[in-house]
PDB file with one MODEL, atoms N, CA, C and O in Angstrom:
MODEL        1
ATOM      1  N   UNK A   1     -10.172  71.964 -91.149  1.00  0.00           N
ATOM      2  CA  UNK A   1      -8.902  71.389 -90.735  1.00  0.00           C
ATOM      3  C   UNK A   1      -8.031  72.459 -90.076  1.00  0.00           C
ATOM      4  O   UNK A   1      -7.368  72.047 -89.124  1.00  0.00           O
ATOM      5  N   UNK A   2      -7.940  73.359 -90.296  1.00  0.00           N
ATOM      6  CA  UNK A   2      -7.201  74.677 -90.210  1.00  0.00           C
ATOM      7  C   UNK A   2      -7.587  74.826 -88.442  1.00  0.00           C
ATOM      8  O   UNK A   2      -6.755  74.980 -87.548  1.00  0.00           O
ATOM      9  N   UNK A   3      -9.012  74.733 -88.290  1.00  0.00           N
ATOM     10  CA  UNK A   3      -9.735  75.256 -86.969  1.00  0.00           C
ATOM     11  C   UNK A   3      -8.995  74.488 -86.016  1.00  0.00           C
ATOM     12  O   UNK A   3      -8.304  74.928 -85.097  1.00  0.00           O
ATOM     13  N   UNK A   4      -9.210  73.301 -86.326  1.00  0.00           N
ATOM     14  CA  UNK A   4      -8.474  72.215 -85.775  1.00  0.00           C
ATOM     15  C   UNK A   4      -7.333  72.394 -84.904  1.00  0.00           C
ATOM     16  O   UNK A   4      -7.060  72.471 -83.706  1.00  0.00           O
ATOM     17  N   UNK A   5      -6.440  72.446 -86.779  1.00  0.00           N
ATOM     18  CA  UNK A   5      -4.785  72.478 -86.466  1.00  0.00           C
ATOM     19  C   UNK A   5      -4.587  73.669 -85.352  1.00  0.00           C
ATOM     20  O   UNK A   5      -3.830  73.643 -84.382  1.00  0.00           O
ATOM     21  N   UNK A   6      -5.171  74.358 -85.618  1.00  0.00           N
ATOM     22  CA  UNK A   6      -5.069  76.070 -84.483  1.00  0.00           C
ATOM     23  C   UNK A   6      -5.323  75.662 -83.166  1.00  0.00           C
ATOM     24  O   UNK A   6      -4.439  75.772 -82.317  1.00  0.00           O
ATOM     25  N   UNK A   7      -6.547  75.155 -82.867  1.00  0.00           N
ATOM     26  CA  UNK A   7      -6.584  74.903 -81.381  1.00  0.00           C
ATOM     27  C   UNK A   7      -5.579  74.148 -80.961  1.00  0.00           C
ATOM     28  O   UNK A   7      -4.849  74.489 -80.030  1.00  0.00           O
ATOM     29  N   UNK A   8      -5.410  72.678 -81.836  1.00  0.00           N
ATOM     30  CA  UNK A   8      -4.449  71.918 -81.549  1.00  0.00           C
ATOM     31  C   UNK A   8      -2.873  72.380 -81.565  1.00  0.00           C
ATOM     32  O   UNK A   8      -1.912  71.641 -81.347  1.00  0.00           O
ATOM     33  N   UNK A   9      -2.842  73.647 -81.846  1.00  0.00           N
ATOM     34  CA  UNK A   9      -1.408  74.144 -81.801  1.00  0.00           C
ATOM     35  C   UNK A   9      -1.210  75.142 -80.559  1.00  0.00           C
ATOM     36  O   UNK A   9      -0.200  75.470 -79.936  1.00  0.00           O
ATOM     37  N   UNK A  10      -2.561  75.499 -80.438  1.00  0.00           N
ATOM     38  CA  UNK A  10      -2.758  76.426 -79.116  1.00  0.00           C
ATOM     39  C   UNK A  10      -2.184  75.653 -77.598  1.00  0.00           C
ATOM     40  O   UNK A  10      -1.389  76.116 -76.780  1.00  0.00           O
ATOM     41  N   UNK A  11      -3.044  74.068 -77.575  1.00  0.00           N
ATOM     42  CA  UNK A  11      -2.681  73.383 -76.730  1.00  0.00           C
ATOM     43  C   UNK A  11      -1.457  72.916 -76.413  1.00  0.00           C
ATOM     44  O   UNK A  11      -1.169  72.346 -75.361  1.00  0.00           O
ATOM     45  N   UNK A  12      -0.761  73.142 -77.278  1.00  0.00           N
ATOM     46  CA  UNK A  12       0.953  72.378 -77.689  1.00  0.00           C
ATOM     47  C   UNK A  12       1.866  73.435 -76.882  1.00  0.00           C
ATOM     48  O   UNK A  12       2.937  73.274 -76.298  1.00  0.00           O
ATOM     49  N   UNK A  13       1.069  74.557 -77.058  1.00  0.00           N
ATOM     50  CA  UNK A  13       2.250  75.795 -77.392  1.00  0.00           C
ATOM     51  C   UNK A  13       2.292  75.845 -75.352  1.00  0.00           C
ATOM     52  O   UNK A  13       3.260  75.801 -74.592  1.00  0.00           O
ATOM     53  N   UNK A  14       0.912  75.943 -75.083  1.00  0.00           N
ATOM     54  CA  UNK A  14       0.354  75.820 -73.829  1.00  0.00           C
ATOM     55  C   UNK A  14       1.282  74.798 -72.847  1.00  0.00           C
ATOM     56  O   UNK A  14       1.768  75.089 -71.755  1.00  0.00           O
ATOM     57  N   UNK A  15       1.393  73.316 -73.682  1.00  0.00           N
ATOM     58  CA  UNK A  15       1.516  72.412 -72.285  1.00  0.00           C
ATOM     59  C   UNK A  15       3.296  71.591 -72.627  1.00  0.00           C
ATOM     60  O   UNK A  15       3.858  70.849 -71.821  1.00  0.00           O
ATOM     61  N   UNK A  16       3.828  71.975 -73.922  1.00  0.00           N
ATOM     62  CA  UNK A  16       4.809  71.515 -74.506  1.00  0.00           C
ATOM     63  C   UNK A  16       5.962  71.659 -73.526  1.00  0.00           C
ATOM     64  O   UNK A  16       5.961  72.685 -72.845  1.00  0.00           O
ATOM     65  N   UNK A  17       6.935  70.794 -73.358  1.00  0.00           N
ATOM     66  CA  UNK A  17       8.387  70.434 -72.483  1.00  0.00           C
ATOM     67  C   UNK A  17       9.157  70.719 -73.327  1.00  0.00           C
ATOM     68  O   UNK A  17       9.186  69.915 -74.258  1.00  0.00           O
ATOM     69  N   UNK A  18       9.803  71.538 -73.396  1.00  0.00           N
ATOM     70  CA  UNK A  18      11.218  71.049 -74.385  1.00  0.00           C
ATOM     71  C   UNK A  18      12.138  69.749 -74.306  1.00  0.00           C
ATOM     72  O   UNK A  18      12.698  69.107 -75.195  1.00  0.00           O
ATOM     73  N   UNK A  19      12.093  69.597 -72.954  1.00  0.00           N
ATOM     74  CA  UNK A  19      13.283  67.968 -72.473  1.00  0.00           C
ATOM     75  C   UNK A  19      12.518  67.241 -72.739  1.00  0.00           C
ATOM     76  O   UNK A  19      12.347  66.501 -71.771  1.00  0.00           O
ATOM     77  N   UNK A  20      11.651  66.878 -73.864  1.00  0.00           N
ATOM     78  CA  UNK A  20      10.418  65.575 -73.997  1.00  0.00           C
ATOM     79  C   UNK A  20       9.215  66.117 -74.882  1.00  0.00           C
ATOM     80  O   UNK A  20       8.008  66.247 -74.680  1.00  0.00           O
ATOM     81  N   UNK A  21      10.097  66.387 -75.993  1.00  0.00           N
ATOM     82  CA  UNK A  21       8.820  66.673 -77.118  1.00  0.00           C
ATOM     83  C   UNK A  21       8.181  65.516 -77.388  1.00  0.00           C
ATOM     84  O   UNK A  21       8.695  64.499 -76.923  1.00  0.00           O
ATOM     85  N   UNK A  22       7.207  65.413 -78.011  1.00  0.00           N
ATOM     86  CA  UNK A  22       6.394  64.271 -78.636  1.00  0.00           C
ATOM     87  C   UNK A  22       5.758  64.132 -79.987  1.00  0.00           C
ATOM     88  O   UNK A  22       4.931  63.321 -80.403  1.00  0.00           O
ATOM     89  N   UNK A  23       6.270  64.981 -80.469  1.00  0.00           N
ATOM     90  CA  UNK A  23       5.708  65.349 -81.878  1.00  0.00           C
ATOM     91  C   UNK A  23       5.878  66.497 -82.672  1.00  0.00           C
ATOM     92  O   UNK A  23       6.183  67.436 -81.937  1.00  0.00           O
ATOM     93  N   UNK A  24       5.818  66.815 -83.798  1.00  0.00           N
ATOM     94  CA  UNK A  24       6.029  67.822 -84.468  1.00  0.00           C
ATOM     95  C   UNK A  24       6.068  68.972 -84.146  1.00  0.00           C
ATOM     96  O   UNK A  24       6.993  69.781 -84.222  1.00  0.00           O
ATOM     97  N   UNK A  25       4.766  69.101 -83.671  1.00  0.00           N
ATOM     98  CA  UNK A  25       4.465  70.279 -82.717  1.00  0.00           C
ATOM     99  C   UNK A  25       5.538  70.661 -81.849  1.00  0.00           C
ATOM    100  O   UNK A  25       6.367  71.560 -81.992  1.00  0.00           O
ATOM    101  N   UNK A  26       5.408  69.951 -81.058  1.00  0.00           N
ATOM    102  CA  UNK A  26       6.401  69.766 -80.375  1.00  0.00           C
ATOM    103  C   UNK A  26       7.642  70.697 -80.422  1.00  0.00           C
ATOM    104  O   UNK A  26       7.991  71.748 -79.882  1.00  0.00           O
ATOM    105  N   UNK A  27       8.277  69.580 -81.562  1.00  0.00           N
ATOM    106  CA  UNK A  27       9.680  70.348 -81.788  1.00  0.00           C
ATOM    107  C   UNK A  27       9.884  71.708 -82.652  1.00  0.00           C
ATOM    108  O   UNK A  27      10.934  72.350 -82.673  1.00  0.00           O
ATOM    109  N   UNK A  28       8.792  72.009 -83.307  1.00  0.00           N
ATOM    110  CA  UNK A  28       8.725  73.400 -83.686  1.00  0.00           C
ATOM    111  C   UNK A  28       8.585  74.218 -82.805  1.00  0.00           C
ATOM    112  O   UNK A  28       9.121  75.289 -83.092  1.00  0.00           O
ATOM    113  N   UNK A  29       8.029  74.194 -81.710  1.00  0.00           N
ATOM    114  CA  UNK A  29       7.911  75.074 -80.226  1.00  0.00           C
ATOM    115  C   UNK A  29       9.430  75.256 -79.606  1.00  0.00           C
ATOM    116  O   UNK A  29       9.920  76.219 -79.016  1.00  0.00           O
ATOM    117  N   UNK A  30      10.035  73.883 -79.982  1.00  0.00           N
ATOM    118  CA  UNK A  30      11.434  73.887 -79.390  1.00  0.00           C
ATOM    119  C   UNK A  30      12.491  74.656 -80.123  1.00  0.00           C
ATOM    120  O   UNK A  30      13.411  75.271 -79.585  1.00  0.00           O
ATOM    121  N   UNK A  31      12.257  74.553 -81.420  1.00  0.00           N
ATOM    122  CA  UNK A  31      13.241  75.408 -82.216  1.00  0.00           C
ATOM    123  C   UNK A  31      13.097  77.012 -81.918  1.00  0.00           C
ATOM    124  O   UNK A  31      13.900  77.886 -81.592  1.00  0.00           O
ATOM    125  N   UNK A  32      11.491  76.978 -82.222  1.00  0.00           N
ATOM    126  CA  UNK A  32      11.427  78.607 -82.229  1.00  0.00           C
ATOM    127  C   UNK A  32      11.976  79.350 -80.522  1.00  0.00           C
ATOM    128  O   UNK A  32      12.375  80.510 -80.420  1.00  0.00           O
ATOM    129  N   UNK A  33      11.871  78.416 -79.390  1.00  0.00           N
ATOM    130  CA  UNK A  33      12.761  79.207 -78.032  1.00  0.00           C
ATOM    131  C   UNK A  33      13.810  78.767 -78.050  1.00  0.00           C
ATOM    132  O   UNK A  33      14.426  78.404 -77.048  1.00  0.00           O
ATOM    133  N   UNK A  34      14.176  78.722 -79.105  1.00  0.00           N
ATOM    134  CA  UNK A  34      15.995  78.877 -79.086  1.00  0.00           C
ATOM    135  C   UNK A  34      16.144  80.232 -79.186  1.00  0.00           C
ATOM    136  O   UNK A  34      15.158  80.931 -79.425  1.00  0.00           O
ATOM    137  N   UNK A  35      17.233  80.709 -79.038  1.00  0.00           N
ATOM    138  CA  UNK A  35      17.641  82.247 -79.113  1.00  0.00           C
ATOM    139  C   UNK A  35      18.277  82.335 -80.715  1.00  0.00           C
ATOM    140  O   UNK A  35      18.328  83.409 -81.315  1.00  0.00           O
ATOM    141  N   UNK A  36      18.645  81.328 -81.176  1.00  0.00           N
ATOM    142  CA  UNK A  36      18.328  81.521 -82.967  1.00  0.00           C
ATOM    143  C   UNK A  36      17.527  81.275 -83.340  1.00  0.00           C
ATOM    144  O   UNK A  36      17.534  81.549 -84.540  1.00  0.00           O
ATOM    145  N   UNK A  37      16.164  80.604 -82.860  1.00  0.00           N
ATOM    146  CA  UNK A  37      15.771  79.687 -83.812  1.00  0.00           C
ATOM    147  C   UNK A  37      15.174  81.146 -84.985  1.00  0.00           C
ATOM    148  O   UNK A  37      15.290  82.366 -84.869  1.00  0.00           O
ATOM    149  N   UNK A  38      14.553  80.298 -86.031  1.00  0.00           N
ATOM    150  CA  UNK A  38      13.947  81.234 -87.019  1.00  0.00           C
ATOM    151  C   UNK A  38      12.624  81.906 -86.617  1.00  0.00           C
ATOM    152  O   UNK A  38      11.611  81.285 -86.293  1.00  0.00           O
ATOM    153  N   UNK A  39      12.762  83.475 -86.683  1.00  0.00           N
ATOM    154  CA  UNK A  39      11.955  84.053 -86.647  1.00  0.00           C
ATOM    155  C   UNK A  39      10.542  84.552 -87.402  1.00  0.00           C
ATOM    156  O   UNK A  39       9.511  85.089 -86.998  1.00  0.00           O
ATOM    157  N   UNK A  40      11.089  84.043 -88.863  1.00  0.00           N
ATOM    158  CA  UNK A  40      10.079  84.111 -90.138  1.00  0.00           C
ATOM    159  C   UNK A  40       8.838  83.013 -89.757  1.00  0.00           C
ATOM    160  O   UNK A  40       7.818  82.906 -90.436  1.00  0.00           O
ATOM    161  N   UNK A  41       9.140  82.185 -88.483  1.00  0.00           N
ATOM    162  CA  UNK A  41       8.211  80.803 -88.316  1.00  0.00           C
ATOM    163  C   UNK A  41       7.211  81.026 -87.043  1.00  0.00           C
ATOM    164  O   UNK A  41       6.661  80.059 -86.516  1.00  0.00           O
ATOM    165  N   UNK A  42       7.059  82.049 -86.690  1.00  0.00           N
ATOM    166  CA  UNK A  42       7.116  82.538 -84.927  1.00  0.00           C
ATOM    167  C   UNK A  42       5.565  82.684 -84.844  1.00  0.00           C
ATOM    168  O   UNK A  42       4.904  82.890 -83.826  1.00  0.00           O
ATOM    169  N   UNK A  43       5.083  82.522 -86.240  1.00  0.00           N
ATOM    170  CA  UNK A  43       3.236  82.291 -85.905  1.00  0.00           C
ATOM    171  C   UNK A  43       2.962  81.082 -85.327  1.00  0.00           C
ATOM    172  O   UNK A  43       3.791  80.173 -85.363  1.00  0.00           O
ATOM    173  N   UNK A  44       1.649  80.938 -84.675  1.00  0.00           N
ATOM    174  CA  UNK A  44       0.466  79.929 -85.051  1.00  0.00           C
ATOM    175  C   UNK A  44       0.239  79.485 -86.260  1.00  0.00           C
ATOM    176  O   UNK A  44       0.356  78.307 -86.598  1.00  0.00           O
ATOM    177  N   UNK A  45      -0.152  80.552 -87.089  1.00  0.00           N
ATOM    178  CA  UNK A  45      -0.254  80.483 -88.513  1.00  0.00           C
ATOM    179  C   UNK A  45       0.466  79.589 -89.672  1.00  0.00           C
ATOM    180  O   UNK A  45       0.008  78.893 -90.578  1.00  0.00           O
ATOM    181  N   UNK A  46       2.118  79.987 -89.147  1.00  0.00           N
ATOM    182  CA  UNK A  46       3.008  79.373 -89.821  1.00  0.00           C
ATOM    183  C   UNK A  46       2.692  77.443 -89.588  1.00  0.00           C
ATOM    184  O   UNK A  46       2.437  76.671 -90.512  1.00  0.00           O
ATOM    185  N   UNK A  47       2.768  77.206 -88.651  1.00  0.00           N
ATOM    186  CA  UNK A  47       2.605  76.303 -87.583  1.00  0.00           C
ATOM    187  C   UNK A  47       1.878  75.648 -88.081  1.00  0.00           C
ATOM    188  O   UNK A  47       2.295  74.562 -88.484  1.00  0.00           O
ATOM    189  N   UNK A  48       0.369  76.026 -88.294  1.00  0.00           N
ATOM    190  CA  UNK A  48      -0.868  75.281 -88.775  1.00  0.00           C
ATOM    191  C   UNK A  48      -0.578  75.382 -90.410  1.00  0.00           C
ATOM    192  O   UNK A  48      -1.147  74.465 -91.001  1.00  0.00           O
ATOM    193  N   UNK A  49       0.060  76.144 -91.159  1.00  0.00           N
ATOM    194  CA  UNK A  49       0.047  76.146 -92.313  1.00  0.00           C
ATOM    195  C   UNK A  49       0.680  74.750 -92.277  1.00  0.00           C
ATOM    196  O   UNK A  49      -0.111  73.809 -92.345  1.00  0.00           O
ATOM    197  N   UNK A  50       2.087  74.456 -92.172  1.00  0.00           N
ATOM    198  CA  UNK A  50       3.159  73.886 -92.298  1.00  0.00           C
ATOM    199  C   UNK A  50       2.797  72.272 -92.200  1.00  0.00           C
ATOM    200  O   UNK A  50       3.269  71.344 -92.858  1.00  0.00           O
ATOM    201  N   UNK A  51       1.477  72.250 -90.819  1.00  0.00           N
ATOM    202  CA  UNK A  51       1.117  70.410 -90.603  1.00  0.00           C
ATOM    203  C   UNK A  51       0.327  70.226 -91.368  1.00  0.00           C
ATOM    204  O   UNK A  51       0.090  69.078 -91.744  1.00  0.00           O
ATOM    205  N   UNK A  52      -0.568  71.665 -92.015  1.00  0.00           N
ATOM    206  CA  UNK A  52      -1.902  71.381 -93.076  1.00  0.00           C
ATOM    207  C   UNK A  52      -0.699  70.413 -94.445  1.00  0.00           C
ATOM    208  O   UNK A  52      -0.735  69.252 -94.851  1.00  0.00           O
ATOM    209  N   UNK A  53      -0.028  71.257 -94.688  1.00  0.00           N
ATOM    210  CA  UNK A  53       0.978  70.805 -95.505  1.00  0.00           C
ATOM    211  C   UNK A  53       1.300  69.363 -95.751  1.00  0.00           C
ATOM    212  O   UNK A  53       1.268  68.837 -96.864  1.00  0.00           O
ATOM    213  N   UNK A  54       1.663  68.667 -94.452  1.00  0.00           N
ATOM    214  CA  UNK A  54       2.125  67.661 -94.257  1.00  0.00           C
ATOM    215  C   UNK A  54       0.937  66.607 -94.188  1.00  0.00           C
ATOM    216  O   UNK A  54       1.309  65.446 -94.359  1.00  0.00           O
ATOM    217  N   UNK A  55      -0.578  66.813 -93.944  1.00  0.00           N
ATOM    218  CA  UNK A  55      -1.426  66.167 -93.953  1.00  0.00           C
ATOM    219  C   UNK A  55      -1.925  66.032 -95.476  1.00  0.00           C
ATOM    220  O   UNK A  55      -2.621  65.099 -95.878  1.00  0.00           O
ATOM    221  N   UNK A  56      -1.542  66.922 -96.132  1.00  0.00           N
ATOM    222  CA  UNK A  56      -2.093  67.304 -97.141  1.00  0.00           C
ATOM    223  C   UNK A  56      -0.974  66.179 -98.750  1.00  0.00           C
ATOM    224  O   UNK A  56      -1.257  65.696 -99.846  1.00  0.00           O
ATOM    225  N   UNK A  57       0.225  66.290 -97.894  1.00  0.00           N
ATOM    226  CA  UNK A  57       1.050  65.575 -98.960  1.00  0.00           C
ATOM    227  C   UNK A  57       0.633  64.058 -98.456  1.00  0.00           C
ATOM    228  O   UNK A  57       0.585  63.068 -99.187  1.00  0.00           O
ATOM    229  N   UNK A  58       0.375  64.095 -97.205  1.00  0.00           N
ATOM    230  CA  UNK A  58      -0.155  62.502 -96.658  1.00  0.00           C
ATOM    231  C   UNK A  58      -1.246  62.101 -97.902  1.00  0.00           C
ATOM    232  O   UNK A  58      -1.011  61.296 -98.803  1.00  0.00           O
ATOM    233  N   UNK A  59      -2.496  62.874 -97.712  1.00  0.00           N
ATOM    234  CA  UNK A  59      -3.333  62.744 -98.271  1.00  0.00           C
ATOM    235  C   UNK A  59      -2.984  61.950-100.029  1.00  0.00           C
ATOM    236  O   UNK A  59      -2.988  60.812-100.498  1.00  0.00           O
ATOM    237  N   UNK A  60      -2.707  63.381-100.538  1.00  0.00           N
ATOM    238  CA  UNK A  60      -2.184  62.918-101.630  1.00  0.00           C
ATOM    239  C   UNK A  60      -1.513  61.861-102.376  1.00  0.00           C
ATOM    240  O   UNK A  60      -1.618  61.520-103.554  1.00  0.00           O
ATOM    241  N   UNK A  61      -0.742  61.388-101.342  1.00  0.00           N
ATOM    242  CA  UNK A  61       0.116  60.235-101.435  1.00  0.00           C
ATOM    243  C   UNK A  61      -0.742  58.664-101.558  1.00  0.00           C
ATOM    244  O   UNK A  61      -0.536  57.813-102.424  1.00  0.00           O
ATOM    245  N   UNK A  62      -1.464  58.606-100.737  1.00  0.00           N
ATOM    246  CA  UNK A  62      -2.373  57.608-100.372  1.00  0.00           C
ATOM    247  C   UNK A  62      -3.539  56.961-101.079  1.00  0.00           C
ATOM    248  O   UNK A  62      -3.958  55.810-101.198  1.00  0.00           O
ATOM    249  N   UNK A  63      -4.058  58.697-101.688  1.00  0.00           N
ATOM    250  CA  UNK A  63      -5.086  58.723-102.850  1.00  0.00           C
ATOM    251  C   UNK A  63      -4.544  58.029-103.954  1.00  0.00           C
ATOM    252  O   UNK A  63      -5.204  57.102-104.425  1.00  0.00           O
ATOM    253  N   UNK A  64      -3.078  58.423-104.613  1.00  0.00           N
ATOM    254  CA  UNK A  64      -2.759  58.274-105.381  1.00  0.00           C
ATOM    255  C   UNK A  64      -2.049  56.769-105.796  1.00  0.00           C
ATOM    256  O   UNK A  64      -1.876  56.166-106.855  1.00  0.00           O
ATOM    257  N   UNK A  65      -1.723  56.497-104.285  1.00  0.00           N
ATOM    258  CA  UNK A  65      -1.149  54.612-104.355  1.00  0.00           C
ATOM    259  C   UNK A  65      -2.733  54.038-104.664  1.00  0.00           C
ATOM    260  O   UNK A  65      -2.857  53.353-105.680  1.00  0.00           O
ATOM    261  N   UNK A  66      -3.964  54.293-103.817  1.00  0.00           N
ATOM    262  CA  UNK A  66      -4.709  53.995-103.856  1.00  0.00           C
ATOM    263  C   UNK A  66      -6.061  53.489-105.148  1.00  0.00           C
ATOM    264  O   UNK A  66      -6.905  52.594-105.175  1.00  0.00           O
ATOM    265  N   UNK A  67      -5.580  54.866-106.302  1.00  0.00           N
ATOM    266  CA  UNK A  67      -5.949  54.437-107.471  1.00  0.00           C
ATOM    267  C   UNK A  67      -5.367  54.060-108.315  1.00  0.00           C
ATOM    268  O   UNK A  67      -5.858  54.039-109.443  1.00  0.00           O
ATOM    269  N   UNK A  68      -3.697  53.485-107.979  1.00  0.00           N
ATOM    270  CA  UNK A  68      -3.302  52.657-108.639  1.00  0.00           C
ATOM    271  C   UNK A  68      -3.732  51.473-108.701  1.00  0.00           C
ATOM    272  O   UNK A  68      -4.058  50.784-109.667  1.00  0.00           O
ATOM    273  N   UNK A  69      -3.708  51.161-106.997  1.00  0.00           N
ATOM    274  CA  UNK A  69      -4.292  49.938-106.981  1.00  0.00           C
ATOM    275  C   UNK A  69      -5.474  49.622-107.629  1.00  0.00           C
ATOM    276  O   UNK A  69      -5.411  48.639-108.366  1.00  0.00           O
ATOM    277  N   UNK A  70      -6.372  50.109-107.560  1.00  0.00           N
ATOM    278  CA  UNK A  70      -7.718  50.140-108.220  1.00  0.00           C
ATOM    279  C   UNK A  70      -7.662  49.548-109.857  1.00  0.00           C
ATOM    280  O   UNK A  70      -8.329  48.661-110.389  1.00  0.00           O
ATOM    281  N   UNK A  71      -6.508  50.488-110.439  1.00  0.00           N
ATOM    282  CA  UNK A  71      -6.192  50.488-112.027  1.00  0.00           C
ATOM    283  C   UNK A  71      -6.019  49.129-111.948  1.00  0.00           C
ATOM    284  O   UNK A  71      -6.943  48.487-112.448  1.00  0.00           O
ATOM    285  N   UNK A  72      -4.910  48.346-111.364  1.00  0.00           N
ATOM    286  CA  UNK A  72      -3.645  46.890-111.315  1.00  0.00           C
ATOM    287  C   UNK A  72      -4.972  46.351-110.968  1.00  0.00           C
ATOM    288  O   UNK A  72      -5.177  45.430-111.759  1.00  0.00           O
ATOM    289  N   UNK A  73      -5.895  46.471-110.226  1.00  0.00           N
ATOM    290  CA  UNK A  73      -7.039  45.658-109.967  1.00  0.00           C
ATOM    291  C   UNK A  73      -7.913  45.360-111.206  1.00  0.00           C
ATOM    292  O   UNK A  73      -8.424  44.310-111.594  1.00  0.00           O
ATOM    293  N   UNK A  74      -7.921  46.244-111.557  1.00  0.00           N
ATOM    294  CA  UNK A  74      -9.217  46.182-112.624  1.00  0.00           C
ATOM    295  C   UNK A  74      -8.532  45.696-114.065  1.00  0.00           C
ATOM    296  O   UNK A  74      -9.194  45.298-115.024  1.00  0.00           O
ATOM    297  N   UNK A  75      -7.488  45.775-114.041  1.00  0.00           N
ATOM    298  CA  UNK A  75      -6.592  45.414-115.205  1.00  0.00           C
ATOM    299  C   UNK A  75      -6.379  43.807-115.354  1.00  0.00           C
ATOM    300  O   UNK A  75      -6.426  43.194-116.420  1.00  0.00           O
ATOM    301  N   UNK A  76      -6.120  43.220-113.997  1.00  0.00           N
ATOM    302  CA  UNK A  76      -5.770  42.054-113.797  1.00  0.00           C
ATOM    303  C   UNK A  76      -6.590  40.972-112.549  1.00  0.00           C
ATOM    304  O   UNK A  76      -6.146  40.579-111.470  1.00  0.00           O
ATOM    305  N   UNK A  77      -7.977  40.699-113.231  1.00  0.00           N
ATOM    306  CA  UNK A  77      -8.335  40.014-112.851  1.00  0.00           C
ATOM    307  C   UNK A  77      -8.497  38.913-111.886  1.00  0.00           C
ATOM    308  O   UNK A  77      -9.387  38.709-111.061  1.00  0.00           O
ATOM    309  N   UNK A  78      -7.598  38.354-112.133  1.00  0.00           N
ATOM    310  CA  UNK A  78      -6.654  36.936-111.779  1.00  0.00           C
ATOM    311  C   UNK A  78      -6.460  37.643-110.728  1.00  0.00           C
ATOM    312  O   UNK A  78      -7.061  37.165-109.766  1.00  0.00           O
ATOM    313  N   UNK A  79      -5.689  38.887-110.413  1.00  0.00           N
ATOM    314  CA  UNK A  79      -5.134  38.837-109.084  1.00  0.00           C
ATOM    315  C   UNK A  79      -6.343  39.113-108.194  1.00  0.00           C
ATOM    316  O   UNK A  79      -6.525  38.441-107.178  1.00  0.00           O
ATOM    317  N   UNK A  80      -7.105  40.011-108.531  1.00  0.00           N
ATOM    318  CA  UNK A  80      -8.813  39.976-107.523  1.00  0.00           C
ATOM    319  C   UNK A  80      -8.959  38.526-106.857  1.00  0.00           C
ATOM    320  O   UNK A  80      -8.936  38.243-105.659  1.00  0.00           O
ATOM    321  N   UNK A  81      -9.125  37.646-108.022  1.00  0.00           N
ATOM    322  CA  UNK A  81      -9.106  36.328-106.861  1.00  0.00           C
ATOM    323  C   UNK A  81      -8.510  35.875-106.161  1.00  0.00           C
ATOM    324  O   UNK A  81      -9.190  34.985-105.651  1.00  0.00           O
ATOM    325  N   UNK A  82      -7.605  35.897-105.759  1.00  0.00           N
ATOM    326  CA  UNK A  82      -6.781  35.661-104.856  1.00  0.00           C
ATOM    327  C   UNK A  82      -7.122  36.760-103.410  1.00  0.00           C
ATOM    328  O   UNK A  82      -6.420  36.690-102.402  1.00  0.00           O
TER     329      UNK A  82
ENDMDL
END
């Protein structure tokens, strides 16, 4: 995922507008050429850490509605049929 996020941040950094971001990427490219923006963020690294992050709480999130459902399923019958 990491390999990924890297190339895919390579390309961003490459072809990105500031007047017409489109995505995350995006606007992290836009912050960091500000003449404040934060400098502690000024990797690739940071960059790919930060969406691994965000895929990663995705993940989590989904898994976890997901074996609820499973539980409410298996608990309650009745509603399977339907």
């Amino acid at each position: 995922l990491r390999i990924f996020l890297g190339k895919k941040a390579e390309e961003h950094k490459d072809t990105f507008d500031s007047q017409d971001p489109k995505n995350v990427m995006d606007m992290y490219f836009v912050q960091l050429s500000k003449d404040d923006g934060p400098k502690e963020l000024s990797s690739i690294e940071s960059l790919v850490s930060f969406v691994s992050d965000l895929f990663g709480a995705g993940t989590d999130t989904t898994s976890g509605a997901f074996c609820w459902l499973l539980v409410y399923l298996a608990n309650y019958p009745d509603i399977q049929e339907k």
